[in-house]
C-alpha positions as CSV (number, residue, x, y, z in Angstrom):
1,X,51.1,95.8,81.7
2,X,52.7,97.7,79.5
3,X,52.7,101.9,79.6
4,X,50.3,102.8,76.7
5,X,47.7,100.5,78.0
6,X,47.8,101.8,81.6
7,X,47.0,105.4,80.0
8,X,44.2,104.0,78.3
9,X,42.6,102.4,81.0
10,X,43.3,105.3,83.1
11,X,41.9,108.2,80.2
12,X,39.1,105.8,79.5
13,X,38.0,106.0,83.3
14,X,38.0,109.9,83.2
15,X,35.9,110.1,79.8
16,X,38.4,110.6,77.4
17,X,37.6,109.3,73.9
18,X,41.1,108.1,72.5
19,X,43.4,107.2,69.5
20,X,46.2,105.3,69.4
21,X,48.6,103.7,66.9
22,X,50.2,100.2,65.8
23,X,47.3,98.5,64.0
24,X,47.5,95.2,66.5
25,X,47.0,97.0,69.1
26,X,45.0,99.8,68.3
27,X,42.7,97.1,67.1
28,X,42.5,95.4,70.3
29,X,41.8,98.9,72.1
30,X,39.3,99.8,70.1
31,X,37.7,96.7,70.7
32,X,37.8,96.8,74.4
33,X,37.0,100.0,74.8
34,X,33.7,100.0,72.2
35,X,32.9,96.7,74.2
36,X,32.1,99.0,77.2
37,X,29.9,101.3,75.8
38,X,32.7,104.0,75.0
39,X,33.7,105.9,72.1
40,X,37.0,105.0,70.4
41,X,38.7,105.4,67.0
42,X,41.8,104.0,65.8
43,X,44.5,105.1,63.1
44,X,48.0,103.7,62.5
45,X,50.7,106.5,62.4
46,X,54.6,106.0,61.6
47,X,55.7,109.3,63.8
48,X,58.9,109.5,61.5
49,X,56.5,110.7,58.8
50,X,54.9,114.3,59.2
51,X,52.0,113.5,56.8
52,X,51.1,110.7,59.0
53,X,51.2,112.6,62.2
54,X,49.0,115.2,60.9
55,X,46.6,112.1,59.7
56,X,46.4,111.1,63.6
57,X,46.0,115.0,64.5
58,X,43.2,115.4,62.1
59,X,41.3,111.9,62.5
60,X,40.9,113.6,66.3
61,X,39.6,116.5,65.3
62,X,37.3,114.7,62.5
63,X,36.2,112.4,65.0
64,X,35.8,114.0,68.1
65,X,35.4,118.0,66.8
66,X,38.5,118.9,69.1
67,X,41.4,117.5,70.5
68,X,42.7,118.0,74.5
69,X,45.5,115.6,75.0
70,X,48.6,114.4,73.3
71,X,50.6,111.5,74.9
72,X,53.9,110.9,73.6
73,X,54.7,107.3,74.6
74,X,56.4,105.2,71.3
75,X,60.1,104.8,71.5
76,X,62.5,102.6,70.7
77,X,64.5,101.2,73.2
78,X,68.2,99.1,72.6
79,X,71.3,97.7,74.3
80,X,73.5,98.7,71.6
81,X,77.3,100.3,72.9
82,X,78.4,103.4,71.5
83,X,81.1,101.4,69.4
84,X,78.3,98.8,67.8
85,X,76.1,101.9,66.8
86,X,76.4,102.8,63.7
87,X,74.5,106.1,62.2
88,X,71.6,104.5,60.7
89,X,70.8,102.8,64.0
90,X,71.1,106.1,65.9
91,X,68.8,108.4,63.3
92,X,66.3,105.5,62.9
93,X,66.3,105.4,67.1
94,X,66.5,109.8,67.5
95,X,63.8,110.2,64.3
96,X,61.2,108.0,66.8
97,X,62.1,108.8,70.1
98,X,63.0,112.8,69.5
99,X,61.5,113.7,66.2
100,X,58.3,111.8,66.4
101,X,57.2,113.3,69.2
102,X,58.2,116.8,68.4
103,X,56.2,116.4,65.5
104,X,53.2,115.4,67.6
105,X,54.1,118.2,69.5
106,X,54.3,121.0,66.9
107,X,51.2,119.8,65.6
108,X,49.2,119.5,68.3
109,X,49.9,123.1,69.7
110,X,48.2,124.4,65.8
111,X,44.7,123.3,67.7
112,X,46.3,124.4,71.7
113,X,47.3,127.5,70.9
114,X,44.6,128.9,69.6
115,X,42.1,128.0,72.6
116,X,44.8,128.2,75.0
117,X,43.9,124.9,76.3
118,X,45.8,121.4,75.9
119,X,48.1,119.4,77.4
120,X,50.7,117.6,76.1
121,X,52.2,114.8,78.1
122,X,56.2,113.1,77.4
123,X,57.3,110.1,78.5
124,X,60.2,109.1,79.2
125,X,62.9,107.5,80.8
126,X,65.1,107.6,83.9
127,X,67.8,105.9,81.6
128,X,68.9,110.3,81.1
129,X,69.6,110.0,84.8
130,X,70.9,106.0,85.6
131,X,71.8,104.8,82.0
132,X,71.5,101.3,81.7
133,X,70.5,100.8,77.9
134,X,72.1,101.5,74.8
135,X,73.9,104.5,73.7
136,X,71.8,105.9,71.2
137,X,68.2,105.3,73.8
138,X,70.5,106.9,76.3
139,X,71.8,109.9,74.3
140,X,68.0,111.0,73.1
141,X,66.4,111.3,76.7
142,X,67.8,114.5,77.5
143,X,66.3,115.7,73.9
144,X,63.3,114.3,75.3
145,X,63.1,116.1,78.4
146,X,64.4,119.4,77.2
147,X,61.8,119.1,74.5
148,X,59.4,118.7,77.5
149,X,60.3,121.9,79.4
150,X,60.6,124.2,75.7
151,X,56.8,123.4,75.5
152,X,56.0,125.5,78.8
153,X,58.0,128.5,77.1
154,X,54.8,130.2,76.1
155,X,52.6,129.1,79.4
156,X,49.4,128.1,77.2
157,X,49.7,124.7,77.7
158,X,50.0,122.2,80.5
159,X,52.8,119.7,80.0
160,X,53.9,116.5,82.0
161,X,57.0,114.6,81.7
162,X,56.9,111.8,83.3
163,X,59.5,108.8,83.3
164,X,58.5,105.4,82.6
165,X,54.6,104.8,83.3
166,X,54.8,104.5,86.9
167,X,53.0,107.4,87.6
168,X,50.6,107.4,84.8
169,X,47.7,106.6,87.5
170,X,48.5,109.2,89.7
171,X,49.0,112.0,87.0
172,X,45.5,110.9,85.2
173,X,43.4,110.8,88.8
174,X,44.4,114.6,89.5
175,X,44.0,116.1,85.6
176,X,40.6,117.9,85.4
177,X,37.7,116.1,83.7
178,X,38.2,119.4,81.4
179,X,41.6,120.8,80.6
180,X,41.3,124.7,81.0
């Protein structure tokens, strides 16, 4: 099972109503989740493009009158050397992996901030730590992580950064059905 669906089974169990993107998918999570009597809407987000991470952002708000969580889980991952990457490869892999959820990120702390309430949840890899994929996956996890820890700068938001989706049950079963 793949991350993104383990966080949705596990939100879905505490309440949370949820988006996601990539149509396919989204589609079929939707579906599942409506199929249980829960509340779901869907919109399909490039996070390389700011207008169409604000269009997630406000399709939350629309939707649901508020947003509480951000989960930053799309990445591109690649076996590619450092002498076969060339620097189209290694923008198009940093502008998903590291700008995409920053932008999530800067976003979502417009509608945190305020309330002083959110949390705002990275994941990533241990590849920063044990690299065993490609340069360019490798070189953007420490971006990742230090993006992670700046978030907790101004202590009005909880953040997580977890790596890989191993511990996405655990962190789910211990976050408060509200986020205060």
């Amino acid at each position: 099972m793949e991350c993104g669906w383990t966080w949705r089974s596990c939100l879905r169990k505490k309440g949370r109503r949820l988006l996601s993107r990539g149509q396919e998918k989204l589609d079929a999570a939707v579906a599942g989740i409506r199929a249980q009597g829960l509340e779901a809407s869907g919109v399909t987000a490039d996070n390389k493009n700011l207008d169409e991470v604000k269009k997630v952002i406000q399709t939350a708000v629309d939707a649901y009158g508020d947003m509480e969580i951000v989960i930053n889980n799309a990445a591109i991952g690649e076996q590619k050397m450092i002498d076969e990457t060339d620097d189209d490869w290694l923008e198009h892999v940093h502008q998903t992996n590291v700008f995409g959820p920053f932008r999530f990120i800067r976003e979502a702390l417009k509608i945190f901030l305020p309330k002083n309430e959110g949390c705002i949840i990275n994941i990533s890899s241990v590849n920063g730590d044990r690299p065993f994929c490609g340069a360019a996956y490798t070189s953007q996890t420490g971006s990742s992580e230090g993006t992670s820890v700046s978030v907790t700068m101004n202590g009005t938001v909880c953040r997580a950064h977890l790596n890989a989706g191993t511990a996405a049950q655990d962190l789910i079963s211990r976050l408060p059905l509200t986020l205060t």
